[in-house]
N, C-alpha and C positions, 0 to 999 in steps of 0.2 A: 961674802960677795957672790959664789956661785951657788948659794940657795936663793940668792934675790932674784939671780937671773931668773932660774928654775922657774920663780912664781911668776914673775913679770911674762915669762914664753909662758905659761899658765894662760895666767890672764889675757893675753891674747889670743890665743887661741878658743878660748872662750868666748871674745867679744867676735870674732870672725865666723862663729860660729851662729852666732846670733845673728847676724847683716847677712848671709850667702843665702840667695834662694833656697838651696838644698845644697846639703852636707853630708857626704858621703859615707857612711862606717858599715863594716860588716858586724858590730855588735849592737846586733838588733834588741837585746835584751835590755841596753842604754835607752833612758828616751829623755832630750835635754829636757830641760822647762822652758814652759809656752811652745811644744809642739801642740798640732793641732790635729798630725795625722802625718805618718811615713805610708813609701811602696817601697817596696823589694821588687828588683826587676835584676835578675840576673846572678842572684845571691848579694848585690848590695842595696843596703838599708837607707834612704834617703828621707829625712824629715822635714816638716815645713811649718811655717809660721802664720800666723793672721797678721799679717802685714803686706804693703804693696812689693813690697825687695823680694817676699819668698814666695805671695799668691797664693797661700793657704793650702786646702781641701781641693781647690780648682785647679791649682799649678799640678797638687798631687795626681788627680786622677788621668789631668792629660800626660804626666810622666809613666803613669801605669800602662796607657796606649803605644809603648814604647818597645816592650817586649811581647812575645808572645803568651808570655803568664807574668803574673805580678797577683803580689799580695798585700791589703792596702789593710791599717790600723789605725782605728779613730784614738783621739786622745780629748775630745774636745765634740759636742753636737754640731753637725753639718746642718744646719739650715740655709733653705734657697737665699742668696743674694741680692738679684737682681729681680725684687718684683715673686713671680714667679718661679725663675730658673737659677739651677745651679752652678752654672759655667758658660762657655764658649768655648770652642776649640774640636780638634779630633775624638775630645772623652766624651761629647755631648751630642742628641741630637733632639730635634722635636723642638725648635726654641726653649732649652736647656735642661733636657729630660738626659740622667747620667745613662749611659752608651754602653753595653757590650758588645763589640764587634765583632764578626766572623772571621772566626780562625785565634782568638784570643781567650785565655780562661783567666778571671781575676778570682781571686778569694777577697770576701771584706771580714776582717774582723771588727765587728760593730763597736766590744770591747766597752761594752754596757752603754753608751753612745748611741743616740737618735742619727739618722738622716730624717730630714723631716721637709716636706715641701711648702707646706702651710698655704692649699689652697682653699679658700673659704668660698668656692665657687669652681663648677664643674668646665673644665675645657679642652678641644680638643688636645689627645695625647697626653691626660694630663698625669699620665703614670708616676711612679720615680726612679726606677728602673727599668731599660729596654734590653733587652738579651736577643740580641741581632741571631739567625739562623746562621749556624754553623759556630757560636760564642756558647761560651762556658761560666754563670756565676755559681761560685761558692760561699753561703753567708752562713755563718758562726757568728759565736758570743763566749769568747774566754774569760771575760772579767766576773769571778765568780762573787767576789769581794763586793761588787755592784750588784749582785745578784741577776746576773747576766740580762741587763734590762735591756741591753741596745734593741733599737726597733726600725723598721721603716713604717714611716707614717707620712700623711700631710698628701696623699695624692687625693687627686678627686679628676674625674675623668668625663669626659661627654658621647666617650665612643669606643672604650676597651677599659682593661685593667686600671684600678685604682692606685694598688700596689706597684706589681712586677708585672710586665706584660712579655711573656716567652712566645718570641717567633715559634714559623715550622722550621724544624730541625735545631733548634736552642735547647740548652739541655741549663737547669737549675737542683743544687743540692743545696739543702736546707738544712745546717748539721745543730745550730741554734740560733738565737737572736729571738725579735718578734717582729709579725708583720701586723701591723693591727691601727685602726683610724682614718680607714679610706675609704675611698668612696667612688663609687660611678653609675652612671644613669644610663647603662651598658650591663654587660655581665663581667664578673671575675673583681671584685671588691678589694678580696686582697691578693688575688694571682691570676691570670688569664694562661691558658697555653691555646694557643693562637691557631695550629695547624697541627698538619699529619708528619709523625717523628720528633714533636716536641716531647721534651720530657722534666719533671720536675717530683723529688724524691725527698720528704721530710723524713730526719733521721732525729730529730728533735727539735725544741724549740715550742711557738706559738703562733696559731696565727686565729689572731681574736680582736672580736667588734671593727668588722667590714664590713659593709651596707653596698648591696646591688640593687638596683631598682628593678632590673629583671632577671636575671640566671648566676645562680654561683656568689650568696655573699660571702665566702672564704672560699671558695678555688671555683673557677669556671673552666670545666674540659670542653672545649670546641671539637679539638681531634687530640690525640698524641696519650701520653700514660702517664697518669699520676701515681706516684706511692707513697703509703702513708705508713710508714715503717714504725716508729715513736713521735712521741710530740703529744701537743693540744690543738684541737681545733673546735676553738667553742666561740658562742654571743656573737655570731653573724648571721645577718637579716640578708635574707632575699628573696624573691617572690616565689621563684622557683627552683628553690637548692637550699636550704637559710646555710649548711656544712659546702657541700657539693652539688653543684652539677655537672653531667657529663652528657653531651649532646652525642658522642662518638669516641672512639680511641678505647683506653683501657684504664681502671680503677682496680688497686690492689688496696686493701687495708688491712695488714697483717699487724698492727700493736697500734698503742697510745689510745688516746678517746676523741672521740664525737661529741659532744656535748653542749646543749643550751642555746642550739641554732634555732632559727626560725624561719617559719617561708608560710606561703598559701599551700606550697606542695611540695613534700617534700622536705619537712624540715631538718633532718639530717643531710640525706642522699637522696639525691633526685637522679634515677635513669632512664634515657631516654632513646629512645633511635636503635640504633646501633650498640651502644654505650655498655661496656661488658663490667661487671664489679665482680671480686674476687673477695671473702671476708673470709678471716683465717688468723692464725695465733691466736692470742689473748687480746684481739683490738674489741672496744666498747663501744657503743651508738646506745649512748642515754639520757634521758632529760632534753629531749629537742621537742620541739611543736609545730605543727601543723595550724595556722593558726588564718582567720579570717572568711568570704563568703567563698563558697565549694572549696573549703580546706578537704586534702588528705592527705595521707602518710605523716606521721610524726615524726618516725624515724626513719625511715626507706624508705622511698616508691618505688617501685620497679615495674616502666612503661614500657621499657624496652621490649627487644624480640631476644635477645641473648639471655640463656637461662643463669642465673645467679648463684657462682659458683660458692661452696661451706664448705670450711674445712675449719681444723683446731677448734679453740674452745671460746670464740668469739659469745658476745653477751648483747643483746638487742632489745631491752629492756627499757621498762618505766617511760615511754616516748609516749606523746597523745597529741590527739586533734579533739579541739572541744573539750578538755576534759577526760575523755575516752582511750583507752591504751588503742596506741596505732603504734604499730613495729615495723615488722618488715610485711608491708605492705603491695599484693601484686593485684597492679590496674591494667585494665585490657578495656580499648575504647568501646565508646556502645555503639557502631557499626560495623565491630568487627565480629566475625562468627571462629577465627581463628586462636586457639590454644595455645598462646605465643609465649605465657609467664611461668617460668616455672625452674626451680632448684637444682643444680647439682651437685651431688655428693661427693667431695674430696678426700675423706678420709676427715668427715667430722666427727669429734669427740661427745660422748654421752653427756658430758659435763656441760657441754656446750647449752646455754640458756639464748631462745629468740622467738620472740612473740611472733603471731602468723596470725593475718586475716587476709581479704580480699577486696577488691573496689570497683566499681564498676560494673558491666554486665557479665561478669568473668564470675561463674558458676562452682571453678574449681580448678587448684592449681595442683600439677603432674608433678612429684619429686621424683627426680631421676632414681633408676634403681640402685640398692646397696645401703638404704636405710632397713636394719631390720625390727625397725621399734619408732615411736614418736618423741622420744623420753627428753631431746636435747629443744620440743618446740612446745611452744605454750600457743594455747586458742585466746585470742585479746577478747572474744565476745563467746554466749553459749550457742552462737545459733552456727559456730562453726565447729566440724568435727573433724578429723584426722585417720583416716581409715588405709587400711592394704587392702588397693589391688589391681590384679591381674601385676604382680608384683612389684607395684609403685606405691609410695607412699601417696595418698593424693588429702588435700587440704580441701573440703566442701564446707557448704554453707547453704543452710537451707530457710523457706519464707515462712517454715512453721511457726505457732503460738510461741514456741520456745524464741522463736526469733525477735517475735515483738516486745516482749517481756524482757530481754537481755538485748535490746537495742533504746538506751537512754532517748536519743532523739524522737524514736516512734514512740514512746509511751509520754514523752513529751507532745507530739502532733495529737496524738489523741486526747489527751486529760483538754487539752484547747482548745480541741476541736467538740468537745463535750460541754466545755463550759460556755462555749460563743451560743452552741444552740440552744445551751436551758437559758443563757441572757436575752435570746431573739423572742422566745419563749413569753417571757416575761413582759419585754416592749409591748407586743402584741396585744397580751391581755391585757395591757394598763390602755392601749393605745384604745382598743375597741369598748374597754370598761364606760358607760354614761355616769357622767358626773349630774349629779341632780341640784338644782337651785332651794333655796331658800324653803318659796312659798312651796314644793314641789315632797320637800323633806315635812313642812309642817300640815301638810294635807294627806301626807303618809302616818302621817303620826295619831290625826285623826282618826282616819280609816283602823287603824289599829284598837283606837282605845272603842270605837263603835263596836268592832270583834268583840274585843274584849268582854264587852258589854252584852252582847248579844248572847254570848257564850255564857256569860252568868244568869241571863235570864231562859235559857235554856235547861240549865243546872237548875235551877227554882223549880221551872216547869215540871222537869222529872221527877223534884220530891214531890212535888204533889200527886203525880199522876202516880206514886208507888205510895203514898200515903192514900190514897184514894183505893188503890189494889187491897189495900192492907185491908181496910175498914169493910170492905166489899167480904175480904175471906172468912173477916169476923166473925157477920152477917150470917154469914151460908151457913159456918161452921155451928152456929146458934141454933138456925133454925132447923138443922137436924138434927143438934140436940132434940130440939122439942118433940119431931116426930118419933124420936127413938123413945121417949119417955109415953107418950102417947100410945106405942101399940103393945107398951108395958103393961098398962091398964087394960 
């Protein structure tokens, strides 16, 4: 009898557990079946249901806005609900863009789990997360069993970030998950940081195949500091950034890779303005493209005025525009007469490998001093050289024959430009050539055979007239025979 009880308080407890909106336990390590996602607010664990009693992922997040931190765990893909959006309430804002609010730091564990907004069309706000200035998000990926797939995806925007849009003064750490499938007809595809004192810090994870129509298809710097500690950040399109752009603020990329971005400019890292980047550790920029009309840099551009600081054993490789190795490339406008692009030495490693050329009307770029060798830069074309002095390293490039010869395009412009004028060439003489008619060719034909003819009766005439010489010499040679016989006698 007091084992039936046992079960039967069992069994309710069970069933109570299943009907309560959220159910209270500090053993977070529990998680019932058909949660769909807990918060932790305070050290206790609250789970919820995809049902009207418990309000799901919606009930959750605005429970999260409850404390000052909270940490939220998918069990289940969050997609928008209504339409568009993903809630109402204090957790939401933007007609139902998920909320971080100032003075609050959430962690999400994605926990191999989508949030996903599934906009099939660009609108305002149409982020998926807003990181209000003075809020704090944390996005991890613990489920290693999933292969840590959790992602945010599905935004699409008509006037900032696709992704994650970080105010000024919003701070985002990126420990894993993915950001990758967004979109905006703006800058910042799959991250925006918005202003001055934003900050946003990838310590791993992904953030791949974002599409910006103009600036930053995987992270757009407005103002504030990006760091790019570990991770991937590859296959994002933008016009201008396909990895990065940074209009102002600060760029650190001390580990993980660049890779397989693409832009008109830029197709790694696009700097511009202001916009300071710092390359160091073992971080990679490789396989990016420069791609479209007045493509450059494949991997780097660097427009800015702040010189580009090197250190560690960073790698700058295999990047092209056109086909052509483009690395770290420094442009300087064609109005400008000023020396603005140029290298700092941090205590970079020999080992360190990074292609170098120039764009623009920028003659030659100034390596700060303290390089005492070239050994750690490669020249992407021959017609640039690397030389010490007045004790700078300094990167030139000159309009010699060597230049045209190791410039594909120019010897391309020319081999067309050779061939259009022996084609003009051609027109010409056919155009002014006379075509003759009929009777015009058969009364040429005549006149010929008349030559012809004339010519042979010519040739007649001369044997005779050297037949004629002959007989004459005969003659002569006879008739002094005779006399010589004659005064013999």
């Amino acid at each position: 009898m007091k084992l039936q009880r046992i079960f039967a308080a069992a069994l309710s407890g069970f069933l109570l557990l299943a009907s309560v909106p959220a159910m209270e336990t500090s053993a977070a390590s529990f998680v019932p079946e058909g949660a769909v996602a807990s918060v932790t607010v305070n050290s206790v664990t609250s789970y919820y249901y995809d049902n009207p009693s418990s309000g799901g992922a919606e009930a959750m997040w605005n429970t999260a806005m409850t404390g000052d931190s909270a940490v939220v765990t998918l069990y289940a893909d969050w997609n928008s609900s209504y339409g568009t959006r993903f809630g109402t309430g204090s957790g939401f804002i933007y007609d139902g863009v998920l909320n971080v609010p100032s003075g609050h730091e959430i962690t999400i564990d994605l926990n191999g789990y989508a949030i996903n907004r599934n906009l099939e069309f660009a609108v305002d706000h149409g982020e998926v997360i807003h990181v209000a200035g003075g809020g704090t998000l944390n996005l991890t990926d613990t489920n290693v069993a999933m292969g840590s797939s959790g992602k945010i995806s599905g935004g699409n925007s008509s006037n900032g970030a696709g992704g994650i849009y970080i105010e000024a003064g919003a701070v985002v750490n990126m420990w894993g998950g993915n950001i990758t499938g967004n979109k905006t007809e703006s800058s910042g595809g799959g991250v925006l940081l918005a202003g001055e004192n934003s900050q946003f810090t990838v310590s791993g994870g992904k953030i791949y195949s974002n599409t910006a129509q103009q600036c930053g298809g995987g992270v757009a710097v407005s103002d504030g500091v990006f760091k790019f500690v570990s991770g991937e950040l590859s296959d994002n399109i933008g016009r201008d950034g396909g990895g990065i752009y940074a209009q102002a603020g600060e760029v650190s990329v001390s580990g993980g890779s660049i890779m397989r971005n693409v832009a008109v400019h830029g197709g790694g890292i696009l700097l511009n303005n202001t916009a300071a980047l710092t390359l160091k550790g073992k971080a990679a920029v490789q396989s990016n493209i420069a791609s479209g009309e007045n493509r450059v840099g494949g991997g780097i551009l660097a427009m800015g005025t702040v010189p580009v600081k090197l250190g560690g054993k960073p790698s700058v490789l295999n990047n092209s525009a056109d086909g052509v190795q483009s690395n770290l490339v420094f442009c300087q406008a064609a109005d400008s007469n000023v020396l603005s692009c140029q290298a700092e030495n941090i205590d970079t490693d020999v080992e360190a490998k990074i292609g170098v050329s120039l764009s623009g009307n920028l003659r030659e770029a100034v390596f700060a001093p303290g390089w005492t060798g070239s050994d750690c830069f490669i020249c992407d074309a021959v017609d640039y050289t690397l030389e010490n002095k007045e004790g700078n390293l300094v990167l030139k490039r000159s309009s010699s024959y060597a230049a045209i010869v190791g410039n594909k395009n120019m010897l391309l412009l020319i081999v067309t430009c050779v061939l259009i004028a022996l084609a003009v060439i051609a027109i010409i003489i056919l155009a002014f050539k006379k075509t003759k008619t009929p009777e015009e060719k058969a009364k040429q034909k005549a006149q010929k055979a008349e030559e012809d003819d004339n010519e042979d009766d010519d040739e007649e005439y001369d044997d005779d007239v050297d037949e004629d010489d002959e007989d004459a010499e005969d003659d002569e040679e006879e008739y002094e025979y005779e006399d010589d016989d004659e005064e013999e006698e």
